[in-house]
Structure formats: structure tokens, C-alpha cells
DSSP file (Angstrom, degrees, kcal/mol; ACC not computed):
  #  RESIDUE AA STRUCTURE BP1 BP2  ACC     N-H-->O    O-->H-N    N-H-->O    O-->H-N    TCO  KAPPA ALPHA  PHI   PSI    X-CA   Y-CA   Z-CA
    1    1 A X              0   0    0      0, 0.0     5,-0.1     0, 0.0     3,-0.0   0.000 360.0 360.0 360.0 140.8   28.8   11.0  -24.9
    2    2 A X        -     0   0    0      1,-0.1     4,-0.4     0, 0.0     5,-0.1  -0.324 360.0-108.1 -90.0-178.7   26.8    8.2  -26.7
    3    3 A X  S  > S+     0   0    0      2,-0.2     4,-1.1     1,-0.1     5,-0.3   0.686 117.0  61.3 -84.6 -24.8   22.9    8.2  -26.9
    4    4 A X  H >> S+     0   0    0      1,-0.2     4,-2.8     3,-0.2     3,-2.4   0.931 101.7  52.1 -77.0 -55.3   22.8    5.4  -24.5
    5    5 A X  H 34 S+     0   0    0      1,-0.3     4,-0.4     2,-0.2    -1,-0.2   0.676 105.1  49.5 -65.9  -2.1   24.5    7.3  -21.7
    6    6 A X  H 3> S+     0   0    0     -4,-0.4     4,-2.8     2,-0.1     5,-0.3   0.648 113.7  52.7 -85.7   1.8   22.5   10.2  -21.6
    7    7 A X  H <X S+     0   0    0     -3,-2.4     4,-1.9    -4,-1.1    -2,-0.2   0.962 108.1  43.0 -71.8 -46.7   19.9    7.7  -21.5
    8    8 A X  H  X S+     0   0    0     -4,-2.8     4,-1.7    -5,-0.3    -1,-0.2   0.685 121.9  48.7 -70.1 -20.8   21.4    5.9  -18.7
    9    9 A X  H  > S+     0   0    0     -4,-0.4     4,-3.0    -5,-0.4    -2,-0.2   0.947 109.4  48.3 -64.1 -60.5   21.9    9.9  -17.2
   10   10 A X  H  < S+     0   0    0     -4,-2.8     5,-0.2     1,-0.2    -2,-0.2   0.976 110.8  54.0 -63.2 -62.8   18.6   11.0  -17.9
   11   11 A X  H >X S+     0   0    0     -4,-1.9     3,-0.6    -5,-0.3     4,-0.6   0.695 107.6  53.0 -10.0 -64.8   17.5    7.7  -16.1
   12   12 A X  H 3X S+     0   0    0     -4,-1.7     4,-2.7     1,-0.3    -1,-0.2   0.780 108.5  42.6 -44.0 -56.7   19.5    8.5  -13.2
   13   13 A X  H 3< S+     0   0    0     -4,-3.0    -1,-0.3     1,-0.3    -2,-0.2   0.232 107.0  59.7-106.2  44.5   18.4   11.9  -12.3
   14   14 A X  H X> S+     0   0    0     -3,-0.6     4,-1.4    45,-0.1     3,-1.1   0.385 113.0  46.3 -79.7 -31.0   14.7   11.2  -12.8
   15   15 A X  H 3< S+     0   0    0     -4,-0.6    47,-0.2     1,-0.3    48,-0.2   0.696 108.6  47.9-103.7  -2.5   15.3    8.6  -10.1
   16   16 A X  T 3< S+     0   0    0     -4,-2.7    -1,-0.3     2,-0.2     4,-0.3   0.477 112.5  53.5-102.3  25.8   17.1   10.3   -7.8
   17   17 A X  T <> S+     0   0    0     -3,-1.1     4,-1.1     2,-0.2    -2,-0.2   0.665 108.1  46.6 -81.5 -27.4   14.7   12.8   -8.1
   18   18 A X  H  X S+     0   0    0     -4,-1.4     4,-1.3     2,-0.2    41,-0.3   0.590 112.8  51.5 -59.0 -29.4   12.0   10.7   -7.5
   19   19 A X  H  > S+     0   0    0     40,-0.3     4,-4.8     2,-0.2     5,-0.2   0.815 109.7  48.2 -90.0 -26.9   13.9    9.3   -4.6
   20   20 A X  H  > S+     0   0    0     -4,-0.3     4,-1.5     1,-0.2    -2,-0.2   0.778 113.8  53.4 -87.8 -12.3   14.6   12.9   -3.1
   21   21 A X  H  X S+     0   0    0     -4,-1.1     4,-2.5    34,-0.2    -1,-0.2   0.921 111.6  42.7 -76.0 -40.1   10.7   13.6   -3.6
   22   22 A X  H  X S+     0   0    0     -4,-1.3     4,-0.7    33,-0.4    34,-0.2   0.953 110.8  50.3 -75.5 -31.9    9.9   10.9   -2.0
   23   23 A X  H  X S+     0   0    0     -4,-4.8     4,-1.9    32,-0.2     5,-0.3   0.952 103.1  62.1 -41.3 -40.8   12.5   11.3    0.9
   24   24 A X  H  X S+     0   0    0     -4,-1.5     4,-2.3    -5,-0.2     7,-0.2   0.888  91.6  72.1 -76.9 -15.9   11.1   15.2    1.3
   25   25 A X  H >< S+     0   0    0     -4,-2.5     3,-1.8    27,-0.2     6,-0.2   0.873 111.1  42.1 -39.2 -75.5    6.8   13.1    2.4
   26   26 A X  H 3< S+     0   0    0     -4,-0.7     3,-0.3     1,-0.3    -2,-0.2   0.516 120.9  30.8 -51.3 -51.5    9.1   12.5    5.3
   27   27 A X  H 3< S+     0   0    0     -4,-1.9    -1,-0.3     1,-0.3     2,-0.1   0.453 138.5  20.9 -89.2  -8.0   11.0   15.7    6.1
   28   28 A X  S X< S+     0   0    0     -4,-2.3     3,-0.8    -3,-1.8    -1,-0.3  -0.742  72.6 158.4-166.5  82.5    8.2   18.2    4.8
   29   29 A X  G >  S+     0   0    0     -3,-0.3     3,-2.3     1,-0.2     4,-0.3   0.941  73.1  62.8 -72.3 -49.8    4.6   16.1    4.8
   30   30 A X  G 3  S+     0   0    0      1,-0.4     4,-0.3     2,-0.3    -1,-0.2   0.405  92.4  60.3 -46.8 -18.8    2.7   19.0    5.0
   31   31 A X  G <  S+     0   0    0     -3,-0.8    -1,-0.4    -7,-0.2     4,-0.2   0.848 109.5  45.2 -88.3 -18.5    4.0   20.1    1.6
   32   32 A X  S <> S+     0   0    0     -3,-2.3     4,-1.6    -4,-0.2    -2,-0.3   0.079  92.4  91.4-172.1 -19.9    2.4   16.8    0.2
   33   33 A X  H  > S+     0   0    0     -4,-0.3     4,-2.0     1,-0.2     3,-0.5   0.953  93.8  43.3 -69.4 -73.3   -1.7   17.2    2.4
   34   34 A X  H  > S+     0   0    0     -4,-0.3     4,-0.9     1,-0.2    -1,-0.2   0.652 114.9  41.9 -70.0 -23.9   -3.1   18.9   -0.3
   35   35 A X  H  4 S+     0   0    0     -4,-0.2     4,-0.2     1,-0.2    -1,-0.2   0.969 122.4  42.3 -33.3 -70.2   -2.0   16.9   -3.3
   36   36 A X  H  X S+     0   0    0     -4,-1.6     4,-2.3    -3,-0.5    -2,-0.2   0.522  99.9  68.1 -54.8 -32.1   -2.6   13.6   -1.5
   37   37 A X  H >< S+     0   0    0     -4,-2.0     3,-1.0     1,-0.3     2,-0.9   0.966  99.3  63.9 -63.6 -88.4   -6.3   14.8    0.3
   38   38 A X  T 3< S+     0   0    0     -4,-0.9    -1,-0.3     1,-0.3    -2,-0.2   0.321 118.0  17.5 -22.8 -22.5   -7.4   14.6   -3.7
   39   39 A X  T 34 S+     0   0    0     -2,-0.9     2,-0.6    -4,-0.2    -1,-0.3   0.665 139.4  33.9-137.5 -51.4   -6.7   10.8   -4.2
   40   40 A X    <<  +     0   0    0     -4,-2.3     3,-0.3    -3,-1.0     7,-0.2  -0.630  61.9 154.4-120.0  81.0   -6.7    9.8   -0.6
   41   41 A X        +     0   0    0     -2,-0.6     3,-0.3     1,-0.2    -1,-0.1   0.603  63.6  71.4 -87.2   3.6   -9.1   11.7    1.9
   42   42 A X  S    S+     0   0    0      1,-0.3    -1,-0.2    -5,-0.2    -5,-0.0   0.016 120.0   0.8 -88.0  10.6   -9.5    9.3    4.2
   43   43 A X  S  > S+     0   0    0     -3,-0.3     4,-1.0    -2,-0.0    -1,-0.3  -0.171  75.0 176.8  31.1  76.4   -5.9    8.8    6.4
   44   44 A X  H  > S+     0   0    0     -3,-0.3     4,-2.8     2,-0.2     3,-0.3   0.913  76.9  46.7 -79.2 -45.4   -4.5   11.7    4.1
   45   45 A X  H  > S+     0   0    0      1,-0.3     4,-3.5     2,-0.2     5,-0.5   0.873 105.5  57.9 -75.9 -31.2   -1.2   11.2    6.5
   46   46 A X  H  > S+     0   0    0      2,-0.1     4,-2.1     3,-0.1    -1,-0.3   0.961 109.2  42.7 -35.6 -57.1   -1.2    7.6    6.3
   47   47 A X  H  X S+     0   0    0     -4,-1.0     4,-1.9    -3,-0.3     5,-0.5   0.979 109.7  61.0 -85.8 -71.7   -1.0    7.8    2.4
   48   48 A X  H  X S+     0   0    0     -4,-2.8     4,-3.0     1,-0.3    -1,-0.3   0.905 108.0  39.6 -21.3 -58.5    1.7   10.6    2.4
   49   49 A X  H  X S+     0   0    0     -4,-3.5     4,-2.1     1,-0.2     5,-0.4   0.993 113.2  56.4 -80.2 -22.5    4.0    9.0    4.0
   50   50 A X  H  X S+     0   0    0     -4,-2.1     4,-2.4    -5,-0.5    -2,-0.2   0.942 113.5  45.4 -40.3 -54.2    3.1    5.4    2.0
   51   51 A X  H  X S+     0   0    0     -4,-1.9     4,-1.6     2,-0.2    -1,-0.2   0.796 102.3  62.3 -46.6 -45.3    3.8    7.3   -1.2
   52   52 A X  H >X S+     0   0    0     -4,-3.0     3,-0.8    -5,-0.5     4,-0.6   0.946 111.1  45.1 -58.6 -52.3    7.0    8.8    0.5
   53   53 A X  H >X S+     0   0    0     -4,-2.1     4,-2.7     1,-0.3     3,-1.6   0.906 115.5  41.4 -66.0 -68.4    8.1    5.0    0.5
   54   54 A X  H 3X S+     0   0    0     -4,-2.4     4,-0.6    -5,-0.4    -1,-0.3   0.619 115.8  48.5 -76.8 -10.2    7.2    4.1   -2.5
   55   55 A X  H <X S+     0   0    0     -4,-1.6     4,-0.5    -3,-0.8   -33,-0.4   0.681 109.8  52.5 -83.6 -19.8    8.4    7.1   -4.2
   56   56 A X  H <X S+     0   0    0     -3,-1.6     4,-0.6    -4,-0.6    -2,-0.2   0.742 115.2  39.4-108.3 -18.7   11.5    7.0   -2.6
   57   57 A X  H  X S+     0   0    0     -4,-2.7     4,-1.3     2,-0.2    -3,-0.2   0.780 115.5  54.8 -92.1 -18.0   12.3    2.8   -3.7
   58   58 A X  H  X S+     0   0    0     -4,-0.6     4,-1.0    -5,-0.3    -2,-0.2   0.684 109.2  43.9 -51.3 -31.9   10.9    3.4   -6.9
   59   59 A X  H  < S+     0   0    0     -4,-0.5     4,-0.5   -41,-0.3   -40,-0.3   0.661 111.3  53.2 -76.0 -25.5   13.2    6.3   -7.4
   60   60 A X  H >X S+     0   0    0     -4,-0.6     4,-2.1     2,-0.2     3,-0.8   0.826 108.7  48.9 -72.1 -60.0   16.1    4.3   -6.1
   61   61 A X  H 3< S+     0   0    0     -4,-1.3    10,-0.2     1,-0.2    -2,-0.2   0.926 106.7  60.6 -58.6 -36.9   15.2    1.2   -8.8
   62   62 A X  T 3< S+     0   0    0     -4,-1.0    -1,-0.2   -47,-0.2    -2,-0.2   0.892  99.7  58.2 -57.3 -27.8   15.2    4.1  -11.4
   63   63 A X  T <4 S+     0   0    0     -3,-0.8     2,-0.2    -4,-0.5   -51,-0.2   0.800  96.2  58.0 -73.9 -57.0   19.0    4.7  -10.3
   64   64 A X  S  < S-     0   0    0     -4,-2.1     4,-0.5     1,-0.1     0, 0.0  -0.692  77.2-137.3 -99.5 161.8   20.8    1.2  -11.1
   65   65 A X  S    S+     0   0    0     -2,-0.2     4,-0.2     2,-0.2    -1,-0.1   0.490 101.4  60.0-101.6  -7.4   20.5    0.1  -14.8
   66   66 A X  S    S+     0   0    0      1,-0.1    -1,-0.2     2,-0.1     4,-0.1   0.571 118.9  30.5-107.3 -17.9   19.7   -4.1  -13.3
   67   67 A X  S  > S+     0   0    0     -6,-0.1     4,-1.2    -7,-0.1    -2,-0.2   0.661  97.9  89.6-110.6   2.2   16.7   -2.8  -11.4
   68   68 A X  H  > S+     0   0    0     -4,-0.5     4,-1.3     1,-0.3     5,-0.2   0.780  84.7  52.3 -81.6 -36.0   15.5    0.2  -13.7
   69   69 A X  H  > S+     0   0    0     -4,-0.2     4,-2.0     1,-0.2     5,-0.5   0.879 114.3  44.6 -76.3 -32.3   13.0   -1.8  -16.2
   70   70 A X  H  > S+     0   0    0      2,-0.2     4,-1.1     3,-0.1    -2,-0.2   0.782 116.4  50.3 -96.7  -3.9   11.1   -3.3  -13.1
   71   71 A X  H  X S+     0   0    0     -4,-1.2     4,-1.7   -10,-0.2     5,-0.2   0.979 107.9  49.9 -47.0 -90.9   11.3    0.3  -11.6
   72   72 A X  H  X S+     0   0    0     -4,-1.3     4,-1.1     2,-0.3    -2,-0.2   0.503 107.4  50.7 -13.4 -57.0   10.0    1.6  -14.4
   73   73 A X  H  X S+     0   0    0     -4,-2.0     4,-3.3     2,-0.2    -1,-0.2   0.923 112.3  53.9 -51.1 -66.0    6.9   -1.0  -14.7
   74   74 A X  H  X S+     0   0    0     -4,-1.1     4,-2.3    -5,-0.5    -2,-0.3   0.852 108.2  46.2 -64.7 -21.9    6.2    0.0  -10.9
   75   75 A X  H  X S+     0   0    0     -4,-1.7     4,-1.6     2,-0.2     5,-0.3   0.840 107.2  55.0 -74.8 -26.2    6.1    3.6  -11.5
   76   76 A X  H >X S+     0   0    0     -4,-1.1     4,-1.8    -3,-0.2     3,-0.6   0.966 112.9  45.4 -58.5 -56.0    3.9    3.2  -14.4
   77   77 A X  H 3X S+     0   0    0     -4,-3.3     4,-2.1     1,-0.2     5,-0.2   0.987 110.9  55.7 -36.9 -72.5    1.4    1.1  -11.9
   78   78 A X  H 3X S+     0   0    0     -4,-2.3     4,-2.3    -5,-0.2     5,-0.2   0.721 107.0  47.0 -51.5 -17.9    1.9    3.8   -9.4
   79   79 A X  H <X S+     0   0    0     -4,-1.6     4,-4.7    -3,-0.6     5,-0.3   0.970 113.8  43.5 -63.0 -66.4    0.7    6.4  -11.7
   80   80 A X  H  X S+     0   0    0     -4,-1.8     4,-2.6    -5,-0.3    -1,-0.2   0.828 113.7  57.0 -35.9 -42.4   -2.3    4.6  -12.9
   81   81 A X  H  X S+     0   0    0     -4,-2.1     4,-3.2     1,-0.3     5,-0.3   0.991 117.3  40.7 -90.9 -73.6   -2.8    3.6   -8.6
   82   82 A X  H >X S+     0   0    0     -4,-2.3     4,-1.6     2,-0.2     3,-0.8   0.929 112.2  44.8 -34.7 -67.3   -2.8    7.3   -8.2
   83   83 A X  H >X S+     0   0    0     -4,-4.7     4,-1.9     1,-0.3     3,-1.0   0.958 114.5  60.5 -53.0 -57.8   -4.9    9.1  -11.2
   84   84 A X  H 3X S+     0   0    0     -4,-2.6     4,-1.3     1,-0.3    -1,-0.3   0.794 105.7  40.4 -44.2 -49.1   -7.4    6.2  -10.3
   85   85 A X  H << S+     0   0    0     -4,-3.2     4,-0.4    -3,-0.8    -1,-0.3   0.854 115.3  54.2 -53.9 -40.2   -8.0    7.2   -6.8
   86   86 A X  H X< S+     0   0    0     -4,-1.6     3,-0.8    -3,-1.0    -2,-0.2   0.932 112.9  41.6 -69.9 -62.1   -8.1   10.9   -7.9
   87   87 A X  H >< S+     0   0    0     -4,-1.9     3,-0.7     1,-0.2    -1,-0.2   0.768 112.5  51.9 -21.2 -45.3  -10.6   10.2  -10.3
   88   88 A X  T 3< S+     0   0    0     -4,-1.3    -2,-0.2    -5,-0.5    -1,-0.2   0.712 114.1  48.8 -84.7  -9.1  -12.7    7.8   -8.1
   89   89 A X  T <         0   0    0     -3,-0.8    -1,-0.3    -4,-0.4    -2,-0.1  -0.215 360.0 360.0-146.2  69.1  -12.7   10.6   -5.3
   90   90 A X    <         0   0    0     -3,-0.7    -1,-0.2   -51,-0.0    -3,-0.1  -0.174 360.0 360.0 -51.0 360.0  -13.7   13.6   -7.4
């Protein structure tokens, strides 16, 4: 196996893990309150499942190699979107 396909591998199951995290806001919210209270305490359920969304098409983009750089960019955002809320509501 060359270095670019475990790259393109590795790639892959970070995003469908990302995709299956984000599926399981949906199917198991509740695992997701107390994480989520920290950064968003206001509509805590709202934001779960918003996250679920966006975790689960961000994980999706990580998956194919023509959407995976703009993936990639949006999960870096979303990190930042997160830590920043979690920090501002300390």
C-alpha cells in the first residue's frame, strides 16, 4: 500500500467516524447533554442535534477525496466554533 492510500484510508475512517458520531446526537442525544451544556447552555437540545448535522456532513465530506479539503477547512472552523463557546461560557 502506498503512503498516499493510507492517507486516503486514514481519511476515510476519521470521516465515517465523524459521520457515525454525528448520526449517534440523533439516536442517543442524551449521551451528547453534558458535553454540549459546556459550550451551549442555553437550548442545550437544540445544539445537540445542530452539531449531530454538522458532524454528520462534515464526516461525510471527510469520506470522498473531491470534497475532503473543504471538509477538512469546515471541521477546522467547527473546532475553533466549539472551543470558543466553551471558553466564552466557563
Amino acid at each position: 500500500m502506498t503512503e498516499q492510500n493510507n492517507d486516503s484510508t486514514l481519511a476515510k475512517l476519521a470521516g465515517l467516524g465523524l459521520a457515525g458520531t454525528g448520526v449517534a446526537h440523533f439516536v442517543k442525544p442524551q449521551l451528547f447533554e453534558s458535553i454540549t451544556k459546556s459550550a451551549f447552555p442555553k437550548d442545550t437540545h437544540k445544539h445537540i442535534y445542530t452539531n449531530g448535522g454538522i458532524e454528520t456532513a462534515l464526516g461525510l465530506g471527510l469520506v470522498l477525496r473531491k470534497t475532503r479539503k473543504l471538509a477538512l477547512a469546515g471541521t477546522v472552523g467547527y473546532v475553533a466554533y466549539l472551543a470558543g463557546n466553551a471558553a466564552r461560557n466557563r
